[in-house]
N, C-alpha and C positions, 0 to 999 in steps of 0.2 A: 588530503584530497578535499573533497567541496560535495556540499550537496547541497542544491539548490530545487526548493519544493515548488510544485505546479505542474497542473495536466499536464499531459506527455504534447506535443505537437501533433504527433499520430493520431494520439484516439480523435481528435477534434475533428478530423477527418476521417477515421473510422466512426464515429457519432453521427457523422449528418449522412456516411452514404449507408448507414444500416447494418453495419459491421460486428455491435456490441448489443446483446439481446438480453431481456427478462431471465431466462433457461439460461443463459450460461454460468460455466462456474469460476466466479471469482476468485481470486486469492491475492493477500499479503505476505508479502517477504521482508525481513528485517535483515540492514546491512550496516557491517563495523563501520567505525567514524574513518576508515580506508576509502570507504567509497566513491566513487565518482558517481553521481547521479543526477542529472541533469532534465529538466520537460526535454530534453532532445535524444533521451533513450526513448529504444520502438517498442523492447521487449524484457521481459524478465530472463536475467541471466542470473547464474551462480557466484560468478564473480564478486569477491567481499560478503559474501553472504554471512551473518553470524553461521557459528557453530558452539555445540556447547549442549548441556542438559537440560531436554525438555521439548528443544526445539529440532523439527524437523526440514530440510532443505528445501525448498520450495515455501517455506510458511504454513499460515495455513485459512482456512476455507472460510471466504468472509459470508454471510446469511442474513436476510430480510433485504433484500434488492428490492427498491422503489425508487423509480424514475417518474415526476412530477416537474410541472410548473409551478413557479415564483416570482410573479410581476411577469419582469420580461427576460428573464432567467429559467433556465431548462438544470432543475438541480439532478442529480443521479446522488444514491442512500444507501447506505446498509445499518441494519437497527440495532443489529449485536454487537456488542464488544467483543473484543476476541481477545481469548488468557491461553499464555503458554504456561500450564502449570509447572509450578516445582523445574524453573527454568533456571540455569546459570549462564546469560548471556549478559553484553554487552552492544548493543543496538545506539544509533545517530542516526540512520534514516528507512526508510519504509519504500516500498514500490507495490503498487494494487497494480494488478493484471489479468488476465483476462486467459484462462487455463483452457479454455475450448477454442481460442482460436489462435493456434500458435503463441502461446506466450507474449500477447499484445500489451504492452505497456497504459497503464493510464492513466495513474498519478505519484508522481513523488511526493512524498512525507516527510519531515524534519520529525525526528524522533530526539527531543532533549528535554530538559528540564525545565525549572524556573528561568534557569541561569546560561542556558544554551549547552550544554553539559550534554555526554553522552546519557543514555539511562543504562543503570545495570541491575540485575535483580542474582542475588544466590541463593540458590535452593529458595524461589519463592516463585508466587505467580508474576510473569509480565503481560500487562493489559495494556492493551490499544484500547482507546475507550469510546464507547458506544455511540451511535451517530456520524461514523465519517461520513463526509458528504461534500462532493467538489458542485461547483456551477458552471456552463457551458453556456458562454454568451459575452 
């Protein structure tokens, strides 16, 4: 399958008409190199989701949301890394979504290596690491 990173189509239009708020609760989910994932999912589904030790289905709770300007750029943040401890998965792509309001999609992630590579961790921590941040503009 494919996965190809970038805002969802949805939230771009869920962004402007006020759909994705400060208070809600975000989350990431990690998906095997199976997945199809495309900016043209709306929502977070199960489908390819990893499974494995550590990690729980749905992902988990991204924290420090700031929504700021840059130039002429409207960036959306979260400040935390997020570790799945003492994990044994095998992850190639990511989807942030938006847990309070129906599982609304809002960005794909390429989850690989140096070398375009799946990542895997056994029995170790898997981190996303700190500062995701897409731009809207």
């Amino acid at each position: 399958m494919s996965i190809s990173p970038g805002l969802c189509v949805s939230a771009k239009l869920d962004f402007v008409t006020g759909v994705h708020q400060r208070g809600d609760t975000y989350k990431i989910a990690l998906f095997t190199p199976q997945a199809n994932l495309t900016p043209l999912i709306t929502e977070y589904s199960k489908e390819n989701e990893v499974k494995g030790q550590g990690y729980v289905a749905g992902g988990a709770v991204l924290t420090g949301y700031d929504a700021v300007t840059e130039g002429i750029r409207a960036v959306v943040s979260w400040n935390k890394e997020t570790i799945w401890k003492n994990a044994s998965i095998t992850a190639r792509g990511a989807v942030i979504y938006n847990a309070s309001k129906g599982n609304k999609a809002l960005l794909v992630m390429d989850v690989t290596d140096d070398y375009g590579n799946a990542v895997t961790s056994t029995n170790g921590n898997f981190k996303i690491d700190a500062g995701i941040s897409f731009w809207i503009g």
